[in-house]
C-alpha positions in Angstrom: 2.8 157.9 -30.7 5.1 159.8 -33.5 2.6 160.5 -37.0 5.0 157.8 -38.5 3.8 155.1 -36.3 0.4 155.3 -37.0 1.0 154.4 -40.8 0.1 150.3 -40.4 -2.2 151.2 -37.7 -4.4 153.5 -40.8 -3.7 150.4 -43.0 -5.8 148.1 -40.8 -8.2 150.8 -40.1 -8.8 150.6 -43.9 -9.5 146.8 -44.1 -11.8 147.3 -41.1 -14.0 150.1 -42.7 -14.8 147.8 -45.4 -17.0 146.3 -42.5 -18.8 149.1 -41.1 -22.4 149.3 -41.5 -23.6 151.2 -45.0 -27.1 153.5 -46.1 -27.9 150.3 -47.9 -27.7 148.2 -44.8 -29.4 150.3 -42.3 -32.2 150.4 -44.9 -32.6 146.6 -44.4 -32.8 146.7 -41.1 -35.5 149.4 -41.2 -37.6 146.8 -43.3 -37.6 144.1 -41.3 -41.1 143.9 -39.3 -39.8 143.8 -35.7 -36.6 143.5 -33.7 -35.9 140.2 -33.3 -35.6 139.6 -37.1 -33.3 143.1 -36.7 -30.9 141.5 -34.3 -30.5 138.0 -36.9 -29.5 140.5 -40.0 -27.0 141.8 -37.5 -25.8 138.4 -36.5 -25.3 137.4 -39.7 -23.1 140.7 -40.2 -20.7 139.8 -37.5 -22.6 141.3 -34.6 -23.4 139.1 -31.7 -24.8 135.9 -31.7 -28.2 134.2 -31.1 -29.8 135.0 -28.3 -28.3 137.9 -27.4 -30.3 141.1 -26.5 -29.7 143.9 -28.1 -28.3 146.0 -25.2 -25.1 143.1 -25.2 -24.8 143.0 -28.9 -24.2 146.8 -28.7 -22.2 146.4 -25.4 -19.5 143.9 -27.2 -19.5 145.9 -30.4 -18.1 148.8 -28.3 -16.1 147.0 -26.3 -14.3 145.5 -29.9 -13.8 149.1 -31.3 -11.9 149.9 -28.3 -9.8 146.7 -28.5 -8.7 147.4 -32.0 -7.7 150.9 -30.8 -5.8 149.5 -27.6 -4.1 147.2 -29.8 -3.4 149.5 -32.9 -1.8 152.2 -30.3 0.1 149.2 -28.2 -2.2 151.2 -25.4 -1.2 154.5 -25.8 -4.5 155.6 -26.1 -4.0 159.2 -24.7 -4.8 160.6 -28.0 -8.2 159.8 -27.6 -9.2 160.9 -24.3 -11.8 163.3 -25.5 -14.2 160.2 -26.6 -13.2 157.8 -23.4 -13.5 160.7 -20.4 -17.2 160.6 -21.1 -17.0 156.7 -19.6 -15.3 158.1 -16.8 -18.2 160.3 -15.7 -20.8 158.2 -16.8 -18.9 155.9 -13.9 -18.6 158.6 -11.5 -22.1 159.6 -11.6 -23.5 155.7 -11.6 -20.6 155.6 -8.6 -21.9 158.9 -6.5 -25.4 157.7 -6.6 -25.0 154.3 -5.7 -22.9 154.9 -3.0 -26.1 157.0 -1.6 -28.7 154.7 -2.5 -29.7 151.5 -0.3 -30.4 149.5 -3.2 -27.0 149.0 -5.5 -27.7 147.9 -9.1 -25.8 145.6 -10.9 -23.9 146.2 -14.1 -23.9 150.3 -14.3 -20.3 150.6 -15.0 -18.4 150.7 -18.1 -15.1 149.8 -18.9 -13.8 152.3 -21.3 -12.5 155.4 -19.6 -9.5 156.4 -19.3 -9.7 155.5 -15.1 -10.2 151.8 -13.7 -13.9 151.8 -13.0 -13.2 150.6 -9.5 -11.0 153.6 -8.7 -14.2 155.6 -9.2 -16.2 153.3 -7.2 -14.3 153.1 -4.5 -13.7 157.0 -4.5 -17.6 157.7 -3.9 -17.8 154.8 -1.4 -15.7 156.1 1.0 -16.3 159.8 -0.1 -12.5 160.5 -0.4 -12.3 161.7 -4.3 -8.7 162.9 -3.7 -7.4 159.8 -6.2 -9.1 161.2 -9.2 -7.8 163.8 -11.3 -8.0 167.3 -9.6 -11.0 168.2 -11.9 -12.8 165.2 -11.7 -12.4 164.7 -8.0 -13.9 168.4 -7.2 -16.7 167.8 -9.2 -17.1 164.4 -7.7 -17.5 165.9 -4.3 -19.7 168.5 -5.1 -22.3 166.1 -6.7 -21.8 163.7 -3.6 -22.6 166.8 -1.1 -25.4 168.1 -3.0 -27.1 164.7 -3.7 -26.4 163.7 0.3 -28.1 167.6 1.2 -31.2 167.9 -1.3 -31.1 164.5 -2.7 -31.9 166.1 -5.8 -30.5 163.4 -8.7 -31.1 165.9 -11.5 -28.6 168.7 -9.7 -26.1 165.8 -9.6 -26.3 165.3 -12.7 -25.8 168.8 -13.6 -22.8 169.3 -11.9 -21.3 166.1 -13.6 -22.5 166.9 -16.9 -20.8 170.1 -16.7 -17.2 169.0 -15.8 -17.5 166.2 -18.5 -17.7 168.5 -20.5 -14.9 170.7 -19.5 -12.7 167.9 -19.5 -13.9 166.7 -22.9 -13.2 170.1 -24.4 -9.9 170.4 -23.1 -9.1 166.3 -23.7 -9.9 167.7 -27.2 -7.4 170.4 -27.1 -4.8 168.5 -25.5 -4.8 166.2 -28.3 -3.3 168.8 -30.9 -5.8 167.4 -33.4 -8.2 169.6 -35.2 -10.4 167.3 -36.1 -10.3 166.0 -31.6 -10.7 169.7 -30.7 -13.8 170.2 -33.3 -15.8 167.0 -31.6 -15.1 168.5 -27.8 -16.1 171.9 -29.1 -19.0 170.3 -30.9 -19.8 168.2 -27.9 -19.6 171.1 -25.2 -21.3 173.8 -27.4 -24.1 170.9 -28.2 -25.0 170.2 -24.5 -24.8 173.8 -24.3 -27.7 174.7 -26.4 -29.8 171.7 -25.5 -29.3 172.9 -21.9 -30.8 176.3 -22.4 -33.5 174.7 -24.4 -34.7 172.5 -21.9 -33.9 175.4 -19.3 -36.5 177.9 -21.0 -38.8 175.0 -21.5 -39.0 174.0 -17.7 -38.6 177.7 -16.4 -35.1 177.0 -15.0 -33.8 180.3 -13.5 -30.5 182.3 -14.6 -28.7 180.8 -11.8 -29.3 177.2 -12.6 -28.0 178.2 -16.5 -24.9 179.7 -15.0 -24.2 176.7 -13.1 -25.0 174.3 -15.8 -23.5 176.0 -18.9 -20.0 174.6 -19.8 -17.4 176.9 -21.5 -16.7 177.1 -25.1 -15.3 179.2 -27.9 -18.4 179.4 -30.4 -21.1 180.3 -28.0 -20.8 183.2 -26.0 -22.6 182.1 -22.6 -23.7 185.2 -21.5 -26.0 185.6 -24.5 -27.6 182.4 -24.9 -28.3 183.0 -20.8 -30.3 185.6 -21.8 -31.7 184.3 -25.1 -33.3 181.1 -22.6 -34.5 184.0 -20.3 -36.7 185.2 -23.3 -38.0 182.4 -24.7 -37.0 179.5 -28.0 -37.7 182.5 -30.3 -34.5 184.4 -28.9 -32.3 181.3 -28.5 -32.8 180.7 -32.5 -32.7 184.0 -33.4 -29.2 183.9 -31.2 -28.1 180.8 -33.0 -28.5 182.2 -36.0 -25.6 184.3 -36.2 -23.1 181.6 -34.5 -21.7 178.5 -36.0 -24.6 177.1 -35.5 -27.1 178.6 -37.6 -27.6 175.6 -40.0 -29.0 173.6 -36.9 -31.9 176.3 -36.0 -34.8 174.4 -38.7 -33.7 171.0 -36.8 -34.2 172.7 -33.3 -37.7 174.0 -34.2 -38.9 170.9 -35.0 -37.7 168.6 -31.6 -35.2 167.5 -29.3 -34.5 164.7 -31.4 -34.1 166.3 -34.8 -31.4 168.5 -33.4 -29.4 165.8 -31.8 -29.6 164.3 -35.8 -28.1 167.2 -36.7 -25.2 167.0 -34.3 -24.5 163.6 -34.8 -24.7 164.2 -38.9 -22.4 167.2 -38.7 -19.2 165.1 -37.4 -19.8 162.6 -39.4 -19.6 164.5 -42.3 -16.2 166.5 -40.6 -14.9 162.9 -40.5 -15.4 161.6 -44.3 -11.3 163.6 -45.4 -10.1 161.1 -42.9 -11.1 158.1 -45.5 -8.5 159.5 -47.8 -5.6 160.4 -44.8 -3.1 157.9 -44.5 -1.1 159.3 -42.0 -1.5 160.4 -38.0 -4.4 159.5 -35.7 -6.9 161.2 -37.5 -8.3 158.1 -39.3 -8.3 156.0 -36.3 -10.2 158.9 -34.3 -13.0 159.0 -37.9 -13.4 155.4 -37.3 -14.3 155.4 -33.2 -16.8 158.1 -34.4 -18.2 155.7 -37.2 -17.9 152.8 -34.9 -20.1 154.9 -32.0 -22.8 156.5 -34.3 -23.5 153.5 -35.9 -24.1 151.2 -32.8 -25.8 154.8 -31.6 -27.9 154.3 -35.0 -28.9 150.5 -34.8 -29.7 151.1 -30.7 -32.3 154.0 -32.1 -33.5 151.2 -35.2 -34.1 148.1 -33.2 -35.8 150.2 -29.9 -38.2 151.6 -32.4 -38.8 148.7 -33.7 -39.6 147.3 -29.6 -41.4 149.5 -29.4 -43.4 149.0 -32.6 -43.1 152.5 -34.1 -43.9 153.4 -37.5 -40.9 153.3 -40.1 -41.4 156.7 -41.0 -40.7 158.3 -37.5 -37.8 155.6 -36.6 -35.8 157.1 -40.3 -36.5 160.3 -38.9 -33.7 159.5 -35.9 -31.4 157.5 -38.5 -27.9 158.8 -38.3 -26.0 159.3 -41.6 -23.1 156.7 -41.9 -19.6 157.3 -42.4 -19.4 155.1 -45.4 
């Protein structure tokens, strides 16, 4: 779509954050003593209805933000590949390990990529990937071949992991938006770092890293390789002088606490878009509101299942984008 085009599109945008979730409301929801009071607040904000579980609250939340989108783009959603491709392999990796398993489970696919879920489906069923994109379909095979051979489900997932990625990135790129081509580099280098992290922590060999590691511009592989070799020590000391050095505190202290950090740092790269009133950037800031917010109440409401304290559920609270 031209920049001009997108001008009444940003105008509803702008009537639609007026409904997004605020500080002041998440902090509500943190006071309420478990999650079935949680999911009435939210009813009575517009999300779901009674007796709904949480899981389909979230689910039709989503599934709104990308109707607005559809219909705010007359379906030329292109633009925004880099956020739906990750649907896409969510699909082909629910696809590739159904297809190999004798019990099939209901309900694993999602709606929102940028390819028909069934073209996915039916791509792993009859192991012909050749109707996916080039990318997508070598990958695909790969992960069917090495599931079928080892029937390892975490080297599937590696190999999948690592051409989402790749295709996020580029998705990113493609767009000609900064602020797109930030979040796939964010993404990428992200996974990146949480891979070698876990890699050191498990004693994963080089080998696995070099096949797990996705390219991207602010991490040079070939150090942080060798930083996982050595130990958490190295891979902070290496983060340290790469874009990434405000992140090393969070990574000392867990998993979690970094993947705050991630999540924080786009949303905060996303507030200028409040005051842009041209071009798809703030209909990109608001799918990024839209997803860290449902991310956010998903994280509230299963600590509060699972009857954790408040203090380590706020921990894991996401800042909003309003």
């Amino acid at each position: 779509m031209p920049e001009n085009d997108f001008v009444y599109a940003v105008a509803r945008i702008r009537a639609k954050e007026l409904s997004l979730l605020s500080a002041a409301f998440l902090e509500q929801l943190l006071a309420l003593p478990d999650e079935a009071a949680g999911l009435k607040l939210l009813n009575e904000h517009g999300w779901g209805s009674a007796g709904q579980d949480a899981g389909t609250v979230l689910s039709e939340e989503r599934r709104k933000t990308w109707a607005l989108i559809s219909e705010l783009t007359g379906g030329q959603m292109e633009i925004f590949d880099v956020f739906r491709c990750e649907s896409d392999y969510h699909n082909l990796k629910a696809a590739v390990k159904d297809s190999c398993s004798e019990t099939h489970i209901p309900g694993i696919y999602v709606e929102d990529g940028v390819i028909p879920a069934q073209l996915i489906r039916e791509a792993a069923e009859t192991h012909d990937f050749s109707a996916l994109p080039k990318q997508m379909a070598a990958a695909g095979a790969e992960a069917m071949e090495l599931l079928l051979k080892t029937g390892d489900g975490q080297l599937c997932d590696c190999v999948l992991d690592r051409a989402a990625l790749i295709d996020m990135r580029e998705a990113g790129k493609r767009s000609g938006e900064e602020l797109l081509a930030h979040y796939g580099e964010l993404r990428c280098a992200a996974a990146n770092i949480k891979t070698a992290v876990r890699a050191c922590r498990t004693g994963k060999d080089r080998e696995f890293l070099q096949h797990a590691l996705a390219p991207c511009e602010t991490l040079n592989l070939s150090q942080l390789t060798e930083a996982a070799m050595s130990g958490m020590e190295a891979i902070c000391s290496y983060l340290e002088h790469t874009d990434y050095a405000d992140a090393v505190g969070e990574l000392k202290k867990s998993p979690s606490a970094f993947e705050r950090w991630c999540d924080n740092s786009v949303i905060r790269s996303i507030r200028p878009q409040l005051y842009n009133s041209f071009g798809p950037g703030p209909l990109a800031a608001f799918i990024l509101a839209r997803e860290n917010e449902i991310r956010t109440v998903r994280i509230i409401l299963s600590g509060k299942r699972n009857r954790m304290e408040e203090g380590v559920i706020r921990e894991r609270v996401r800042e909003m984008y309003v």
